[in-house]
N, C-alpha and C positions, 0 to 999 in steps of 0.2 A: 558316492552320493554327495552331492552337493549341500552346504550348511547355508540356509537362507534367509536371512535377516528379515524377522517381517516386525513393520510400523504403522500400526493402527492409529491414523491422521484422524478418523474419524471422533477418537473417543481420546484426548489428553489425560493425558498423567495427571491425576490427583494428589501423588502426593506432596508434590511443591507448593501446588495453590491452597492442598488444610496447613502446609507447614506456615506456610504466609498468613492466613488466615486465622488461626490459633496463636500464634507467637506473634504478630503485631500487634502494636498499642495503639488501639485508632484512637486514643482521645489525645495524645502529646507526642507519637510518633514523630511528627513532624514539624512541631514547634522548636523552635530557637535555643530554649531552655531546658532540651533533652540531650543528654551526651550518646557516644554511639554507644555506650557501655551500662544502657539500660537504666541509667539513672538520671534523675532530673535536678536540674538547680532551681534556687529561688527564683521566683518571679519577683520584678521591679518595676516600681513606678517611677518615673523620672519628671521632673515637674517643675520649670522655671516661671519664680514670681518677679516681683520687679528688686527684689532684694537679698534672693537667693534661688538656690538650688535644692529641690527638698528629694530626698531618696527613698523610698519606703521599698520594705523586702520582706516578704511574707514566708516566716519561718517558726511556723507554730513549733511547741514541744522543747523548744531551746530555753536557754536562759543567756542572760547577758553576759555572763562568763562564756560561753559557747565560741563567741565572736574574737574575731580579729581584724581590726579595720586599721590598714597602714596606709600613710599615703609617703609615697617616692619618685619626689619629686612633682609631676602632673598626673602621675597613674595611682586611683585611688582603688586598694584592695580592699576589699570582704570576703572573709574569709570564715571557717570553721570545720573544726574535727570532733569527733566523737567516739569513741571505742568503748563498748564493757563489751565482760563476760561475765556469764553467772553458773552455776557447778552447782550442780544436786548433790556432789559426794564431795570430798576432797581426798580421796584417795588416788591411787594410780589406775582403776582398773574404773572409767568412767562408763557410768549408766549412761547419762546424759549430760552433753557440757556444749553449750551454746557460744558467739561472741558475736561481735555484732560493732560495724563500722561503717561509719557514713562521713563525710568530705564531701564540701563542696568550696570554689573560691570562683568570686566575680571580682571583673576589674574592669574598671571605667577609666576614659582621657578626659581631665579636668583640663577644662582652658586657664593655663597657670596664669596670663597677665589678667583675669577677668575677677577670679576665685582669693577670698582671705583667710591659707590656708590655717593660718592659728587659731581662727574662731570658728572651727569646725565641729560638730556638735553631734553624738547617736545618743540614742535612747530607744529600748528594748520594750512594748508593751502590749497587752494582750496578741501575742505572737507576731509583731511588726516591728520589725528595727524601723528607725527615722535617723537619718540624716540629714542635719540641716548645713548645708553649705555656702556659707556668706558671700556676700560678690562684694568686693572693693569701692568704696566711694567713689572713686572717678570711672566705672565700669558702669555704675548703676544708671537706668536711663532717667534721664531727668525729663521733667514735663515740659512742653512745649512754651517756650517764653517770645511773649508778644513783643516785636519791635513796633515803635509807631512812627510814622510817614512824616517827615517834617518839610 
């Protein structure tokens, strides 16, 4: 007796398409700001005035110890970690013992000949970091100066 493979084309395997379908995130899936590792980073606003750079990063729940903002060289980081754990007992034989870690780090390319790295500025407030990032006197654009026709 012959063993005979049969494949019903008519009617597809479901369980790929609910595994797709239950375990995707269709609201950040596919945004910028999603890692493949199911976690998401801050979102940013990037905002050039005629005299700086201004940065905002939405990360409610933090506080301004939270943050780590280096900059080296022209690559400016933002950064932050977080770990507790909390224990109903303190013994060895736990009921319940929880921990709980979150990391995220963003890095931007500052245009170093444009950017006055020393007067660079964050502040942490109702869940928005700001950064204000100076642009150099002779980078700034200056306004239009009439010559006149002689």
């Amino acid at each position: 007796m012959a063993l005979i493979r049969r494949s019903d084309r008519t009617l597809p395997s479901l369980g790929g398409w609910l595994d797709d379908f239950f375990m995707r995130d269709f609201f950040g899936g596919g945004l910028p700001n999603f890692s493949s590792t199911n976690t998401s980073l801050p979102a940013c606003n990037i905002r050039e005035t005629a005299d700086n750079y201004e940065v905002e990063m939405a990360a409610p729940g933090m506080s301004k110890q939270d943050f780590k903002v280096t900059l080296d060289g022209s690559l400016l980081s933002i950064s932050s970690e977080q770990s507790e754990h909390s224990e109903d007992h303190d013994d060895g034989n736990y009921s319940r013992r929880e921990f709980s870690y979150q990391a995220f780090q963003r890095t931007f390319q500052l245009p170093k000949e444009v950017v006055d790295e020393d007067k660079i500025e964050a502040k942490y407030k109702n869940g928005i970091l700001h950064l204000t990032i100076p642009k150099r006197e002779e980078a700034k654009q200056k306004p239009p100066k009439m010559i006149e026709v002689g």
